[in-house]
MARBA-795723 format. One line per field, with one value per residue (C-alpha): z, y, x; residue number from 1; residue in three letters. Coordinates in nm, 3 decimals, padded with zeros to 5 digits. Example, Ala and Ser with C-alpha at 12.3 -4.5 7.8 and 13.67 -1.06 7.14 Angstrom:
pz = 00.780|00.714 .
py = -00.450|-00.106 .
px = 01.230|01.367 .
resi = 1|2 .
resn = ALA|SER .
This chain:
pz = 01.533|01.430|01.044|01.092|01.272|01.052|00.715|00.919|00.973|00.588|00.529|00.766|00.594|00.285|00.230|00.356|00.048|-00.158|00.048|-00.003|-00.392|-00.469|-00.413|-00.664|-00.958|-01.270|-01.181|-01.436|-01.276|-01.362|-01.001|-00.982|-01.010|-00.703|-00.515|-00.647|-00.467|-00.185|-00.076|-00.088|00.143|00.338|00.393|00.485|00.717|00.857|00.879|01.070|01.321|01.697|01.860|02.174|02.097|02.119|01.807|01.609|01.307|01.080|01.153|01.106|00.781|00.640|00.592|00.429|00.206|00.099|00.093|-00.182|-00.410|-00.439|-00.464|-00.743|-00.970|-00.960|-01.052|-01.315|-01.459|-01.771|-01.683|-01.340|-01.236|-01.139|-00.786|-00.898|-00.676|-00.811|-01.185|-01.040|-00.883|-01.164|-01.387|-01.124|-01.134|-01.518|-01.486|-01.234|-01.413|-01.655|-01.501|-01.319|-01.672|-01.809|-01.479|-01.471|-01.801|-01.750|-01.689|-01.271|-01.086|-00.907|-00.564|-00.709|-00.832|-00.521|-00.325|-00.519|-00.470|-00.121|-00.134|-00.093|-00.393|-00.357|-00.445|-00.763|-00.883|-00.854|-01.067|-01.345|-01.354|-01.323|-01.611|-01.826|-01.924|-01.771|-01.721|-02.059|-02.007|-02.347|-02.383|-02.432|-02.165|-02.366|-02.341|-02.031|-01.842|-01.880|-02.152|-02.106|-02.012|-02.108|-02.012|-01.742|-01.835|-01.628|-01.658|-01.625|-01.524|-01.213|-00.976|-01.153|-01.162|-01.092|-00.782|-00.649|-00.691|-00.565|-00.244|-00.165|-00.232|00.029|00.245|00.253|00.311|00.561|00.741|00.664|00.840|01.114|01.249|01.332|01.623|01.897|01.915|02.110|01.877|01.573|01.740|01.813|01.480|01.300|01.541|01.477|01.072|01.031|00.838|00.786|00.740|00.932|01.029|01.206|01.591|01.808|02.110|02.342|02.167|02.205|02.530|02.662|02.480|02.634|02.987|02.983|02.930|02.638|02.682|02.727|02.376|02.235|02.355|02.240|01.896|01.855|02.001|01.696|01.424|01.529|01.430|01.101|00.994|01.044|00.609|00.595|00.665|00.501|00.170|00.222|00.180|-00.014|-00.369|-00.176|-00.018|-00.191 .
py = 01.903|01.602|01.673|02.029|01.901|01.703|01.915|02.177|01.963|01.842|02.191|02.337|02.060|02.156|02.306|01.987|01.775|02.047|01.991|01.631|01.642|01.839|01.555|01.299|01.571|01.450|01.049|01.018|01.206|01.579|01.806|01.884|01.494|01.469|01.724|01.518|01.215|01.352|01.493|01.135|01.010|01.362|01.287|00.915|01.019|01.246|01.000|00.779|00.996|01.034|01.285|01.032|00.798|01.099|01.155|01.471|01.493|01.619|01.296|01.082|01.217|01.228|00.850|00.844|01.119|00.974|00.583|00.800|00.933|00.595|00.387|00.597|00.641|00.243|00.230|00.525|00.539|00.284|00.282|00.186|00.314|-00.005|00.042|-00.004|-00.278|-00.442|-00.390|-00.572|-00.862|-00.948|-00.943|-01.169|-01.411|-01.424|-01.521|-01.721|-01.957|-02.010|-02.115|-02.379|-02.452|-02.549|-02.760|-02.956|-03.008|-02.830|-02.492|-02.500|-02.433|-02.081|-02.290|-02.398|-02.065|-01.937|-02.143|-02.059|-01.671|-01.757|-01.548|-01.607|-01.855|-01.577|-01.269|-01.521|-01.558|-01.153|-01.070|-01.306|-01.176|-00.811|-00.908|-01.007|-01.376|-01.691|-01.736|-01.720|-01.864|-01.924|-01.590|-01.428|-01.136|-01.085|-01.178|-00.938|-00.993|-00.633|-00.661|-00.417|-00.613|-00.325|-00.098|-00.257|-00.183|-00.228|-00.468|-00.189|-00.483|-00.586|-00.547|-00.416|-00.708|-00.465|-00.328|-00.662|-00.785|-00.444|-00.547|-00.894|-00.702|-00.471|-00.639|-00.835|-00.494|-00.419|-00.713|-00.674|-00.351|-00.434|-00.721|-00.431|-00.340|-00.501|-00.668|-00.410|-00.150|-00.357|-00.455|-00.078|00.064|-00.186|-00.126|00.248|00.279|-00.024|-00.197|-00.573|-00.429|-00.288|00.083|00.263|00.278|00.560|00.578|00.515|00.225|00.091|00.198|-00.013|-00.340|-00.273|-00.184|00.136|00.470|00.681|00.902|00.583|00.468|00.779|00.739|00.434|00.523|00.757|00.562|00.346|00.600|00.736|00.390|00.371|00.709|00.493|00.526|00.152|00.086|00.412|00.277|-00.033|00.194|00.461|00.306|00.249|00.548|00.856 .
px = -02.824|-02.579|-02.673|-02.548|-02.255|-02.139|-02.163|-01.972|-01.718|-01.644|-01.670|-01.414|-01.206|-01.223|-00.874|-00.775|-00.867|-00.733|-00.340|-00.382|-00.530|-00.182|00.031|-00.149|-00.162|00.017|-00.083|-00.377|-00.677|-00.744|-00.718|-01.133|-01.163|-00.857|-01.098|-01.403|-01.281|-01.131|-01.464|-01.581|-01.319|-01.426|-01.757|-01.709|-01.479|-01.743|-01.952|-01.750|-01.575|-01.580|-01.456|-01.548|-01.222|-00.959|-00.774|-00.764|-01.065|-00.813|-00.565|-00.883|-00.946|-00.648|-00.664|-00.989|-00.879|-00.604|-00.743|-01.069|-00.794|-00.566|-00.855|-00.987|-00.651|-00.644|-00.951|-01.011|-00.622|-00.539|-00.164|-00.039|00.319|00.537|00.689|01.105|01.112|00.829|00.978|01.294|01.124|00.961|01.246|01.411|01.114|01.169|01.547|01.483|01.188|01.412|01.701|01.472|01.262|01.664|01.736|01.398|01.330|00.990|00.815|00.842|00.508|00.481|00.537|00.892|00.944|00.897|01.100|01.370|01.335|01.286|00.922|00.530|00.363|00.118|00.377|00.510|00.131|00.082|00.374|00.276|-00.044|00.078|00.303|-00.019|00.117|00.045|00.401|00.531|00.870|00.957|00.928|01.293|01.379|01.716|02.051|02.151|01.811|01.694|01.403|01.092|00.786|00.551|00.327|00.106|-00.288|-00.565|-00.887|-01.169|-01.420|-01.139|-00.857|-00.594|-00.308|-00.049|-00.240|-00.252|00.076|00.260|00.011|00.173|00.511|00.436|00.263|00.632|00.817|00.602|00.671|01.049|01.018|00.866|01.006|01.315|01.104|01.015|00.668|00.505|00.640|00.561|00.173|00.110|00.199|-00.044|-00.315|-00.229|-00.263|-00.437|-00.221|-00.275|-00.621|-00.879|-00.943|-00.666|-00.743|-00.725|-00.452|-00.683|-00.851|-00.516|-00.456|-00.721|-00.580|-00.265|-00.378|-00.146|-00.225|-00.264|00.093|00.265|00.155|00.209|00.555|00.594|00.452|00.688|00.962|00.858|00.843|01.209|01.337|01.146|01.329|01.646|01.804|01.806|01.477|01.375|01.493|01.332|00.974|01.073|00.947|00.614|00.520|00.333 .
resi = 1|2|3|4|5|6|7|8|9|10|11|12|13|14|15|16|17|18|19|20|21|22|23|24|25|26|27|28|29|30|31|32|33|34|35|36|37|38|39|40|41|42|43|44|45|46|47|48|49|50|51|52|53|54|55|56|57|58|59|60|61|62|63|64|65|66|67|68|69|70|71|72|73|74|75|76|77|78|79|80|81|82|83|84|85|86|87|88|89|90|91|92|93|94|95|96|97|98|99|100|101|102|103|104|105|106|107|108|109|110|111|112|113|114|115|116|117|118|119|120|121|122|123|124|125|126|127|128|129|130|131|132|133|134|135|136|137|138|139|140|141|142|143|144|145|146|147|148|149|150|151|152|153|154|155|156|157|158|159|160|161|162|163|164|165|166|167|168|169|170|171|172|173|174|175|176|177|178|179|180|181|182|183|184|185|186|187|188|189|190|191|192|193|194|195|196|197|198|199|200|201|202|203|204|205|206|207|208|209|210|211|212|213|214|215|216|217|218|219|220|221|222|223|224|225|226|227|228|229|230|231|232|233|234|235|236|237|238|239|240|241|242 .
resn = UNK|UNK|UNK|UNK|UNK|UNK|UNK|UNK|UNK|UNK|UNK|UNK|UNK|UNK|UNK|UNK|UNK|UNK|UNK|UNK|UNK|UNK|UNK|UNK|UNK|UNK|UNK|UNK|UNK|UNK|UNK|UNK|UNK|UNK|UNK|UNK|UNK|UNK|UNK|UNK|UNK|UNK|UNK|UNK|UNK|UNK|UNK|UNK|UNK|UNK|UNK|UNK|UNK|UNK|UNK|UNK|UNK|UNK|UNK|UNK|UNK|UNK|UNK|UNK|UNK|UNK|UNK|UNK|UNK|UNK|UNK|UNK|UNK|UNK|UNK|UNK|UNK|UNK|UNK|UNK|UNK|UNK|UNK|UNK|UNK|UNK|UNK|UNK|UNK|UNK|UNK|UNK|UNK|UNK|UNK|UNK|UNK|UNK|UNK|UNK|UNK|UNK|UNK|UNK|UNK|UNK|UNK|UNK|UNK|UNK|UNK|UNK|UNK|UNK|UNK|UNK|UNK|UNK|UNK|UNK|UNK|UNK|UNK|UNK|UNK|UNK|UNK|UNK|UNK|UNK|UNK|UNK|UNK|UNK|UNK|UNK|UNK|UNK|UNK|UNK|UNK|UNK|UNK|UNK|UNK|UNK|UNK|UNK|UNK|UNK|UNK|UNK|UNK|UNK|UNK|UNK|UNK|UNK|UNK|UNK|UNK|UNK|UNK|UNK|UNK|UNK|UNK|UNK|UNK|UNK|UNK|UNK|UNK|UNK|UNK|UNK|UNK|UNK|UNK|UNK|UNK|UNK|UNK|UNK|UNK|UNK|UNK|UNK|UNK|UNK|UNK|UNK|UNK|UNK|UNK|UNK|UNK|UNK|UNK|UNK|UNK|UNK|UNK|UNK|UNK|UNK|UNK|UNK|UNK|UNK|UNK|UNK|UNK|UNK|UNK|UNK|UNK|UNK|UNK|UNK|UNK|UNK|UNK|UNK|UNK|UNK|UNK|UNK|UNK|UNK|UNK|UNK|UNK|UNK|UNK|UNK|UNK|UNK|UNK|UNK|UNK|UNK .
């Protein structure tokens, strides 16, 4: 029956939660716990699945495997790793809300801040709370700009900071890489791995929004992908990707 089914399936995927587990050892969370929450992510993908829509169970779970695992090192792990990028963003924001606190005589809002850095109010407001001050700009970051702002430690009763803040600075990369392909590249590859949020959608699911068929978007998916491997844009994700 579909009960049986289904706990066939998580376990003929076992060794898969076991590959994926490997690659987060060493970031805060003992292996059996990896394996612990990887089954989670398993059996929701299990539970979600349809072999109806065309794509590959193992593909399917993959993401749901590796969405458990994050989501539970963000939540379970006291100290977050900083993205470099994100460490040198912030220490921009710092230079940069103090060369605006000498000009105007004031401490600038986030929206100024912003303005001047050319980047969402909403990215300037993540990395002072990922920073853990209100914006303390009399704070001294040292003479050459390159003070340590600390370990970054996560509120157990919330979103970490950090986790939020390295989201609006990805969110940006993302769009940064993106807008390198053309729209129909750029539209399929967020239908694809649901990014902007949202569950990833099956070829054909996007097949039928395009009104072509299912090779063609393939193609075109991959036609996509080729251009992401490009070194510049590459770079642009390497600090973000696991």
């Amino acid at each position: 029956d579909g009960q049986a089914a289904r706990e066939h399936l998580g376990r003929a995927n076992t060794r898969l939660v076991v590959s994926i587990a490997k690659r987060y050892m060493g970031q805060g969370l003992p292996f059996p716990d990896l394996i612990q929450e990887g089954n989670v992510g398993l059996m929701r993908a299990v539970d979600k699945y349809d072999y109806q829509r065309g794509n590959r169970f193992s593909t399917y779970a993959t993401w749901w495997i590796r969405q458990a695992i994050t989501r539970a090192l963000a939540q379970k792990t006291r100290t977050i790793r900083i993205p470099l990028h994100m460490t040198e963003r912030i220490r921009q924001m710092y230079r940069t809300a103090q060369l605006l606190e000498q000009s105007l005589g004031r401490r600038p809002t986030p929206e100024e801040i912003a303005s001047e850095m050319e980047i969402p109010a909403d990215s300037v407001r993540g990395m002072m709370d990922a920073s853990q001050h209100a914006i303390a700009l009399e704070r001294p970051v040292g003479d050459d700009g390159d003070s340590e702002f600390g370990d970054f430690i996560e509120d157990q009763d919330s979103p970490s900071p950090v986790e939020s803040a390295t989201q609006h600075l990805l969110q940006e990369t993302i769009e940064e890489v993106l807008s390198e392909l053309t729209p129909r590249q750029s539209h399929i590859l967020r239908l694809r791995f649901g990014l902007g949020g949202g569950d990833p959608h099956t070829l054909e699911e996007i097949a039928n929004k395009f009104g072509l068929s299912r090779e063609r978007i393939r193609q075109l998916e991959k036609e996509a992908l080729r251009r992401l491997r490009h070194p510049r844009l590459a770079h642009i994700l390497r600090d973000y990707l696991i």
